[in-house]
N, C-alpha and C positions, 0 to 999 in steps of 0.2 A: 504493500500500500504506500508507505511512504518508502523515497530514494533515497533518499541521504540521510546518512547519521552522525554523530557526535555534534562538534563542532559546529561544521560546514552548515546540519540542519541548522544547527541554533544561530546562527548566523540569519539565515532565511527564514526563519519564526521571527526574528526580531523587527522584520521590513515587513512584517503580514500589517493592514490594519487590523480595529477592535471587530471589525463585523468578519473579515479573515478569518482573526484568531476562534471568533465563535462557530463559523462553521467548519472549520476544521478541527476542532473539539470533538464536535456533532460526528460527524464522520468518522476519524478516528480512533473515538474513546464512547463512543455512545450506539459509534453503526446508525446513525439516521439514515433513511432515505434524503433524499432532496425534498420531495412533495412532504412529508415525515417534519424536515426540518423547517421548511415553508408554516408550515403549523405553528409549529413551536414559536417562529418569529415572529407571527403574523403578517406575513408578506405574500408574495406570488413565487411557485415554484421556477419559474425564468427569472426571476430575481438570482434565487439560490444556485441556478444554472449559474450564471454570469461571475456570481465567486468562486465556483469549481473553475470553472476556467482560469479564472486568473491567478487561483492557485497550483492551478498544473502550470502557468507559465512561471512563475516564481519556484518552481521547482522542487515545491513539497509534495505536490500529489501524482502518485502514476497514475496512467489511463482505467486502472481496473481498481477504483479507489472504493466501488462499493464490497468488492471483495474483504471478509474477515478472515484476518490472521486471529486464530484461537489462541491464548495463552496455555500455558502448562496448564490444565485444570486439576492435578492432585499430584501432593505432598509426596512424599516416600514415610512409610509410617513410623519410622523411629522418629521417637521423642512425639507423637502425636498420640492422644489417648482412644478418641473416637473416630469414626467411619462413618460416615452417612453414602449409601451405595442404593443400589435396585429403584429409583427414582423414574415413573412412569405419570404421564399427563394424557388427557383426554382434551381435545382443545378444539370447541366447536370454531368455524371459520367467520370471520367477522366480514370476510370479502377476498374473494377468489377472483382468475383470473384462466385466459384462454390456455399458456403455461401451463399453469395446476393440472388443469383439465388434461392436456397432452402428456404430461410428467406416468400422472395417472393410468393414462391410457394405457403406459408405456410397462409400468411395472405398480404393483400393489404395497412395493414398501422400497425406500431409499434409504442411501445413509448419508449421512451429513455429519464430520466428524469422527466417523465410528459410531454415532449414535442411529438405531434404527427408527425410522419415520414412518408408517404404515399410513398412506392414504387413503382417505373413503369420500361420498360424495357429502360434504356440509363441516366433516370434520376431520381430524389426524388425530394419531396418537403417539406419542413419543416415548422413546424407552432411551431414557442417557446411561450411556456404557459408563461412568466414568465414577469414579471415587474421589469422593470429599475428605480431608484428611483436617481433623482439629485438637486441639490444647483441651477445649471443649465442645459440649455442644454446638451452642453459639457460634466459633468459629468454624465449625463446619458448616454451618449452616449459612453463615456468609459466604461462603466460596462456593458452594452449590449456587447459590441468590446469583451471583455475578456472572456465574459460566453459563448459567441456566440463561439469563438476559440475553446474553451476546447469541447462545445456539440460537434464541426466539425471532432476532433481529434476522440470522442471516438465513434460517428459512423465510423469513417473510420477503428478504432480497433476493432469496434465488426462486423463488415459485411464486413469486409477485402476488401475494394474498396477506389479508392482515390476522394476527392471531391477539392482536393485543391493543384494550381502547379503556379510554377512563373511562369507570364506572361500569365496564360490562364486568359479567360474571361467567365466562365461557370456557377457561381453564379450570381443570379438576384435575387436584392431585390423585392420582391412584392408587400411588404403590412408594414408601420411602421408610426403608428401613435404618434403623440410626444401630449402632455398634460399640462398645467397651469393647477397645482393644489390651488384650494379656488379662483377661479377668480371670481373678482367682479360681471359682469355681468352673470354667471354662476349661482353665489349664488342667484342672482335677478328671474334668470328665472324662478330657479327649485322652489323659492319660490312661484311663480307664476305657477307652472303648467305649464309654454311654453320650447315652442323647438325650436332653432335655427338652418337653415342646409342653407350654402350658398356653391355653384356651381359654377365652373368654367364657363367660356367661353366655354369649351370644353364639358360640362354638367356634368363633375363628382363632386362628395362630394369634397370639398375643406376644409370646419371648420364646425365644431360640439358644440353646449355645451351639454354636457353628461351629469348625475350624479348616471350611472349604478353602481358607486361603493363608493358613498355619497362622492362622492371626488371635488363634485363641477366643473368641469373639461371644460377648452377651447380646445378645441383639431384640431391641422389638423392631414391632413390624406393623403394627395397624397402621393403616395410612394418615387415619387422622388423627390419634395420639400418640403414634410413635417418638413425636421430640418430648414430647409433655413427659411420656412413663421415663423415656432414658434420664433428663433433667428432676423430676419429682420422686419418680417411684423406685425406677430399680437404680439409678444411681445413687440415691440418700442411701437404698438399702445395704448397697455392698460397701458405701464408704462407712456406713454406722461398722460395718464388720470387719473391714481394715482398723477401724478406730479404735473399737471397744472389742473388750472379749465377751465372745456368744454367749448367753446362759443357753444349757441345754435343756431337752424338755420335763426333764427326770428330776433336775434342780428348781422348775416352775414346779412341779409336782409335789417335789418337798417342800417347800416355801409355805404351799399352802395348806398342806396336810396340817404343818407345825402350827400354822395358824388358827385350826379350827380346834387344834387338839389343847393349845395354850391358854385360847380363847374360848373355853366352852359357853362364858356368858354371853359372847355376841357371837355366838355361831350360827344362828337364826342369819342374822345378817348377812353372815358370809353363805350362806346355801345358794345365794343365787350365782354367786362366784364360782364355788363349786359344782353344781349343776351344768353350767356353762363349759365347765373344765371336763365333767364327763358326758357331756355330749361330743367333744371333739376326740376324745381319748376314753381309749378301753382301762379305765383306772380301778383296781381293786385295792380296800382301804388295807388291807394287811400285807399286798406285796410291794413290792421297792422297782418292780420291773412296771412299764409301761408300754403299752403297743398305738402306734398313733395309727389311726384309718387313714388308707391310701386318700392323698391329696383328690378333689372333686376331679379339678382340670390337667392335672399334670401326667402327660402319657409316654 
């Protein structure tokens, strides 16, 4: 996209004017179209024509400036804690074009990127090959946000259709799985051979320990609370366990036996504590062993 570097460019940015420097922003670091950036400025797209031009004659822009150059879009995982991967969209077409339609004709799914693109008539669906690599969530999930923009931008420049407008609602996430990478229980399973897969209420996959990619990995996976559970649920849960030491269940067991048996004046009270206790657990008051009944969801 752009010819020159170091120097030389900065030399030729510094002779752009202010309205230059914006559409070359635009282009560059945003991917506009022309008509795209006509918008944004409120002006007429042969307006926007006439600084593309004058910025290929000052010799920042080549001819094929609508082309994206992609960046690295994932990390190498050391020193990163999380993964955000298997990231799929469903994305009705806000405005298509003769292109689309021929692309279409031509095959029922492309790739852009490495990422595969399945066309249909009204809508696409994208499936990004790519892994987010983060310190945290959060930062994974910026770097997805960003690379995710640019792949949006440059289907919408290579097959001339819009996938993206304020205020509409026509993207739907589908599928985005979030990851603890080296997680303790992870490391245990795979050491062992076993698999963990625990289900919602509702019967779908909810967490996974994986290790398809020696990454040790805790993963959920519901598309729509996957950041929430890795952020709230299961990552408090394994940091409370790196942090503190587990009580185990047999130590819950005792805790409260001692307490009904110390306390026989307010044991009334405590019956519903204990009832509760042996609803989940096969508990007999004179043995010291307990049997806990298999987990509802976990298979």
């Amino acid at each position: 996209m752009v010819h020159k570097k170091g120097s030389q460019l900065g030399k030729c940015l510094a002779k752009l004017t202010k309205t230059e420097r914006i559409v070359f922003k635009y282009l560059t670091e945003d991917f506009l179209t022309a008509k795209k950036i006509a918008l944004a400025r409120g002006t007429t797209a042969r307006a926007v024509y006439k600084v593309i031009t004058s910025l290929k004659k000052k010799g920042v822009l080549g001819k094929a400036y609508k082309k994206v150059h992609f960046l690295e879009s994932t990390n190498a995982p050391y020193g990163n804690k999380y993964r955000l991967h298997g990231v799929e969209f469903n994305v009705r077409l806000l405005g298509s074009s003769d292109l689309y339609d021929k692309i279409k004709s031509n095959a029922n799914h492309v790739f852009v990127d490495d990422n595969t693109i399945r066309l249909y008539d009204g809508y696409i669906e994208i499936y990004v090959s790519k892994s987010f690599f983060g310190d945290s969530v959060q930062s994974a999930t910026a770097k997805s946000n960003k690379y995710i923009n640019r792949l949006f931008l440059k289907i919408e420049n290579d097959f001339k259709v819009l996938l993206v407008k304020d205020r509409s609602h026509n993207v739907k996430l589908v599928n985005a799985h979030y990851s603890e990478i080296n997680n303790g229980l992870a490391k245990d399973c795979n050491v062992k051979k076993e698999r963990i897969k625990v289900y919602s209420d509702r019967g779908k996959l909810w967490f996974l320990i994986d290790n398809s990619f020696n990454l040790n990995e805790a993963e959920t996976i519901d598309p729509l609370r996957s950041k929430h559970d890795m952020e709230k649920v299961v990552g408090r849960f394994f940091n409370d366990l790196r942090d503190n030491e587990p009580v185990t269940m047999g130590e819950i067991k005792k805790v409260i036996y001692s307490l009904v048996v110390e306390n026989k004046e307010t044991a009334a009270g405590l019956n519903s504590i204990v009832q509760l206790f042996r609803s989940q657990f096969n508990v007999q008051d004179n043995k010291e062993e307990i049997k806990r009944t298999p987990p509802k969801y976990i298979g």
